[in-house]
Structures are given as C-alpha cells and as structure tokens.
N, C-alpha and C positions, 0 to 999 in steps of 0.2 A: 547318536542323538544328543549326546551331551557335548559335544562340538558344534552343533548345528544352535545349541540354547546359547552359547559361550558367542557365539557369532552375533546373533537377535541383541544378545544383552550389549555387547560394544556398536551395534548399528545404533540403539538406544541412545546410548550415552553420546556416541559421535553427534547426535540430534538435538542432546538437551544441553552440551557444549556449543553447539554451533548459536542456538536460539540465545545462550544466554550472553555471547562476546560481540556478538550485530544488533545494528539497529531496527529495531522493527520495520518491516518494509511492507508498502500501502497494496494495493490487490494490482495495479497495473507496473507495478515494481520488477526491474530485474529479469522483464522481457526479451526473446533474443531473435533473430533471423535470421536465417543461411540459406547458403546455394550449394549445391557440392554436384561432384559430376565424377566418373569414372568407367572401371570396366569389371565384368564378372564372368564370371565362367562355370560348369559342372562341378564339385566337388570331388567325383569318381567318376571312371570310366571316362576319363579323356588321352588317354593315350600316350601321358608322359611331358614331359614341358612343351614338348613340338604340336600335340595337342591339345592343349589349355590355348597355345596363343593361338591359334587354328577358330576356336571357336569363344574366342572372346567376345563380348556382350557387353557394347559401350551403353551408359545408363546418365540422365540428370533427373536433380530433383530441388525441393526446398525443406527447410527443417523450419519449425516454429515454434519455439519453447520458453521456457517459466523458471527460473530456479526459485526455491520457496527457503532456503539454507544455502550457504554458500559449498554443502555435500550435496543437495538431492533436488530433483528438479522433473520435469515432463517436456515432451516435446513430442509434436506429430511432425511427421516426415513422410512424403510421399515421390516418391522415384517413378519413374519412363523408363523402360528398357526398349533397346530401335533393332536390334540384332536378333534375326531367327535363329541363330548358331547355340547350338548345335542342331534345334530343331526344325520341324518342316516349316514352312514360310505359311505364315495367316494373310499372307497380302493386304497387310495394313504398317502403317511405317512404325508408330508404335505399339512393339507385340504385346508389353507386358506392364502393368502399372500394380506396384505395390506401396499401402498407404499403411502404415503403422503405427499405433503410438505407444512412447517408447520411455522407460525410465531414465534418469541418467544419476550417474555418482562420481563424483569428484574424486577421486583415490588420493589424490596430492592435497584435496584440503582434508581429507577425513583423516589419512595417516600423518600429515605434515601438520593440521590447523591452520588456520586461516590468516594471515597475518597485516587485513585490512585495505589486501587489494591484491587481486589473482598473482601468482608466479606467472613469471617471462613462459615457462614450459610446464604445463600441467598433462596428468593423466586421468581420463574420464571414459569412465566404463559404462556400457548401454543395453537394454534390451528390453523388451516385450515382445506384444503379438499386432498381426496386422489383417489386409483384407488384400489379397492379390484377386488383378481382375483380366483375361485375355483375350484383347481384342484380335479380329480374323473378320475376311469376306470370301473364302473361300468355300467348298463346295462341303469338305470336311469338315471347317470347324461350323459351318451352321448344322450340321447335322448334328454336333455332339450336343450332351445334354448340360452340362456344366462348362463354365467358362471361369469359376470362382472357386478360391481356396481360403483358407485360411492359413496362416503366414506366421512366422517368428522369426527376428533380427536381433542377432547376440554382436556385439562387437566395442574396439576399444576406440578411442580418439588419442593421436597423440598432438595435442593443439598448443599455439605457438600465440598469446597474447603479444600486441603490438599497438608503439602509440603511446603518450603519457597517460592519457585518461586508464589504458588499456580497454579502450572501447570495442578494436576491432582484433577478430581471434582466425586460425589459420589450423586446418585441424588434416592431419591424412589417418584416416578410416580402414582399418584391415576389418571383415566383420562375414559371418555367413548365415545366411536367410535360408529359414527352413519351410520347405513345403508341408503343412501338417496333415493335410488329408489328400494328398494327391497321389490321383490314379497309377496301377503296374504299368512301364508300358503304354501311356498314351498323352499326346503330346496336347489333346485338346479338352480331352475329360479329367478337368482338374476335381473335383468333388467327390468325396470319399466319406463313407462312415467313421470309415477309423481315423482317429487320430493320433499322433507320434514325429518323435522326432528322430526321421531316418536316415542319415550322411545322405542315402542315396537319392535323397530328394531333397537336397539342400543344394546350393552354390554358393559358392566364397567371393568376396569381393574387395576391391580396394577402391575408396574413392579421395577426393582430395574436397576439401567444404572452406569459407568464408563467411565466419558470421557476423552481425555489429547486434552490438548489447546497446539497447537504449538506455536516454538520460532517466537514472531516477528522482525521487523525492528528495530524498538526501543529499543531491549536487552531483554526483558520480554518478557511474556508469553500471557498478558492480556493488555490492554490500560496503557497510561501513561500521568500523569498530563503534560500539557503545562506551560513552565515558561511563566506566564505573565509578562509582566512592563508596570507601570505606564507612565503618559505623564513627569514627569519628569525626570524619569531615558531615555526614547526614547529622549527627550529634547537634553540630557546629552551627549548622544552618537551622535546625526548629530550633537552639535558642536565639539565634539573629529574629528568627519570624515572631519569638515569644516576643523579645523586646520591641519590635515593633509594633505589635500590635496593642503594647503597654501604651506607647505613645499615640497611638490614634486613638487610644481609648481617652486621653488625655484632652484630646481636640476639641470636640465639643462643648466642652468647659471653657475652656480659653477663647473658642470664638464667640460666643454666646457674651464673653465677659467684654469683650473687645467690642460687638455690636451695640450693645446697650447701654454701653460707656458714651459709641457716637449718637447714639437716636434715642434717647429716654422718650417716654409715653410724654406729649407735649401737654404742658397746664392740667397736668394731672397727676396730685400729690396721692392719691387716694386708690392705685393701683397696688395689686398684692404681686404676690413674683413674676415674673411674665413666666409663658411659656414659649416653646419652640418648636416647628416642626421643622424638616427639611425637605429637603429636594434634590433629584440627578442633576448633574452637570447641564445645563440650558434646558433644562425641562420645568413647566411649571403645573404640573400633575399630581395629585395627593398621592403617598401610597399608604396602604393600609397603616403601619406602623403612626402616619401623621393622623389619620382621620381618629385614632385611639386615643390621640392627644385632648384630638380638638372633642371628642365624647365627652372629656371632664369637662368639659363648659357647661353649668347648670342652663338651664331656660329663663330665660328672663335679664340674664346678667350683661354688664354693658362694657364690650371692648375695644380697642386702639388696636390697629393692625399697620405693621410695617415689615414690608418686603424687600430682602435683598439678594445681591448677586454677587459672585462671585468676580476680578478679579479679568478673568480670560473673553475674549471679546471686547468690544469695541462698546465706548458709551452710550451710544445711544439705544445698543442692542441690550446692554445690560439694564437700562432706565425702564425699556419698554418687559424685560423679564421680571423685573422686581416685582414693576407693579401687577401684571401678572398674575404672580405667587399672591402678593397681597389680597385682589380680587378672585381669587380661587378660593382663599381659605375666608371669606369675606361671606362669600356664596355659600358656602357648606354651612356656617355658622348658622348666618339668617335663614335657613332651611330647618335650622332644630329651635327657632323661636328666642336667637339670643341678638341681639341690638348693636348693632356696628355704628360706632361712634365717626370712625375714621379708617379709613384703609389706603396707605401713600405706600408706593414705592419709592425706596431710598436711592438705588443701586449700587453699586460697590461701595463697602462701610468699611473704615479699619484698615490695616494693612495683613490681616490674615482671609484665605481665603473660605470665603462662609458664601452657603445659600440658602436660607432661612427664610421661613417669615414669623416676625416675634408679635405674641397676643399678650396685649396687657389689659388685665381684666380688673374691673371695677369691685 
C-alpha cells in the first residue's frame, strides 16, 4: 500500500513540474492523428510460433488524441480486424471492431523532463477500456444473443519523432487487448456477466502507427518551455512600471500647461482657472470621470469652450474632432442651465500630445 501511495505522490509531482516549466496551452492545443495497421493473434492456445503465424489477424485503425502535459494525455482509437483466424468465419470481411479510449504517458518526459521539444526516441505507455463490437451474416452469429463486449488495451509505443518542427511521429505498438466479459467457448456470444481480465481471452498484438501533432498557439507543434524570472528580475520590472506611471502621472499637467499657453480664453481677462476634461484617442464622447468635471459648473455661469486633438491623423480629421469634443462638452453644459459663450475647435495645439477640451469659466 505504501508503494502504491509513494507511486500517486511522484504521478503528482511529475504533473505539477510539467504545468509549471510549459506554456499554458489553449483547449484546441497539442491535438494529434494517426493511422496504424498490423497483426494480432490468440495470447494462449495457439500452438507454438508455427501457430500464432497460422492464425494471425491483420487489423487497421486511427488514433485521435490530446496531450494536456507534455506526460499525460487521452486518445480514442478504434481498430478493424478482417481475419476469422483462429475463429469460425461471420461471413462479413470485417469480423471484429474495437473502439477504445485510452490514457497515455510519456515515460521519457516523466522520468527524463521535458526539455522544450519531444526526444528523437521516446517511450509512451497506454491503456484503458473499450467497446468491442462482432459483425457476422451467418446463420450462427444471428442466432447468438450478444455480439458486444467490453474491452481493455494495455500496451507501450516505441515512437521515433521526425522533422525539425518534430511535427510528424512513427511509433511500433507491442500491446494486448483483453476481452473482459467474454463467453467460455463461444465465438459469437461475446457478453458476459462477469467481468476480468483473463490471458485466456486476451490477444497480443503489434502494430506499426503514423501520427502528425498539429500547429499550436505558441508557433510549434508540441509544448513550449515558459520563460521563467526570478524575484529579481520581477523586482526590476514593477519598479520600471512604478516609474512610469510616475511620469504619466506628470502629463496632465504639462499638457494642460502647454494647451493654454496656445489658446488662452480670447478677450477675456475675467476667467478663474480653466478646467479640463479629456477624451480616448479620436473619440469625442464624455466619460463619466469628465461629466464630474463639468458637475462643478454652477448654473447660471458663463464659459469659453475650446477643443483639441491630439497630434495622430490627418488635419482635417483632427479640426473636425476638436470641435466635436468642443460641441459635446458645449451640449452637456447648456443642459444644466450654464451659458456658452463660445465653443471653437482648435485642433492639434502645442507639440505634446493632448485631447482635451478646456472650459474657462467666468
């Protein structure tokens, strides 16, 4: 028991190493495809090597899988088998279809780590349960009452990535498929109460697969290391962002000093400080924050409205946004009963870049 917990606890860890050294990968991430094709045979009771190749059982199939870790992953797989051997013939060409879906583990990234793009030669170990289903038009199998079993495939991959990307992978498959409820003794009554995993209702098999790993998110094929940083380089960077955000704090001021410098409130000595609101980048729409501004305006007071732009765009686009912003905050005013003297759009003022429109108030 306490090997079995010692086991759980390093699965654990191989999972929260692997999460923590890749890149986050998006839900259609790290996709994959295959083909694979071979032959299988009885596990017991064939008679010796001259008996296995006697009644070998050529099989194709496709695999369609997910790795979610560059260790652990899912994939369904569903195989054709076309040979009655060893059994009676269902006079249908194919006997036998098992659909599975199947864990898989990386052995060579969990024991070795991952080192930002598959090994040339890895080893990947698989298994689950599946749904075996046996078709026939003969006389016996429509009489039987079951044609369906229930199914498990243990087996290794020894796969051979190829390619720079390592996109495309080359895998030969030793692995054996167990019948888990099939009947003593009868070749079409698959369905059984009991369930187990018997040799003597298993078959061994080898196959040989081809699969291509699609493009992900990240430009690759396969996972990609995450740049770590240390606590001082993250140190380094919030105080770069403290300092900057010293200097934008700074802005405001400077533009506002810079605008008003070019467009004083015209023949009017008798204005108290202006104020400001601003604006997004070609947008000439209040947001909350400005309409808070313009709330200080008592009712009845009398102001000079001038609207500018920033800077980016073409003059005539910027003439036509100033004034805009002007006749926007123009509009809000005379709606709470205060007196607009004047409202011009200036357009680009100053050589810093400001979107403003400044209210000088009587």
């Amino acid at each position: 028991m306490k090997k079995l917990v010692l086991l759980f606890a390093a699965a654990t860890i191989a999972v929260s190493a692997s999460a923590q050294t890749v890149e986050e990968s998006k839900t259609f991430d790290n996709i994959y495809v295959g083909v694979n094709g071979g032959v299988a045979t009885k596990t017991t009771k064939n008679d010796g090597v001259k008996g296995r190749l006697k009644t070998l059982d050529p099989n194709a199939g496709i695999r369609v899988g997910r790795w979610f870790t560059p260790v652990f992953g899912l994939a369904v797989e569903s195989n054709a088998y076309f040979s009655n051997k060893p059994w009676k013939s269902t006079g249908t060409f194919v006997r036998f279809l098992n659909t599975s879906l199947l864990g898989t583990v990386n052995l060579s990234n969990w024991f070795g780590g991952y080192k930002g793009e598959p090994r040339t030669f890895e080893v990947i170990a698989l298994g689950g349960i599946g749904w075996g289903h046996l078709f026939g038009n003969t006389k016996q199998y429509k009489a039987a009452k079951c044609h369906n079993n229930f199914t498990s495939k243990l087996g290794l991959d020894f796969a051979f990535n190829l390619g720079a990307d390592k996109a495309w992978q080359i895998y030969v498959e030793p692995a054996i498929i167990y019948g888990l409820n099939d009947k003593t003794n009868s070749p079409y009554h698959l369905g059984n109460d009991v369930i187990q995993y018997n040799v003597n209702h298993s078959f061994v098999q080898l196959n040989a697969g081809l699969v291509y790993k699609f493009k992900t998110s990240n430009g690759t094929h396969n996972f990609k290391i995450a740049t770590l940083r240390d606590q001082s380089e993250i140190d380094a960077l919030n105080s770069q962002i403290s300092d900057l955000r010293d200097e934008l704090a700074k802005k405001p001021k400077e533009v506002i000093r810079e605008v008003v410098k070019e467009v004083p409130a015209e023949g009017n000595t008798a204005c108290t400080n202006p104020l400001f609101v601003t604006f997004a980048q070609g947008k000439s729409k209040l947001t909350s924050d400005a309409k808070k501004v313009l709330d200080n305006i008592a009712q009845g007071s009398k102001v000079q409205i001038v609207g500018t732009s920033s800077p980016e765009g073409s003059t005539s686009f910027n003439n036509r946004l100033s004034q805009n912003r002007a006749n926007v905050v123009a509009n809000y005013l005379k709606n709470k009963g205060v007196t607009v003297e004047k409202a011009d759009g200036k357009g680009v003022q100053g050589i810093t870049s400001n979107r403003l429109a400044i209210i000088y108030v009587k």
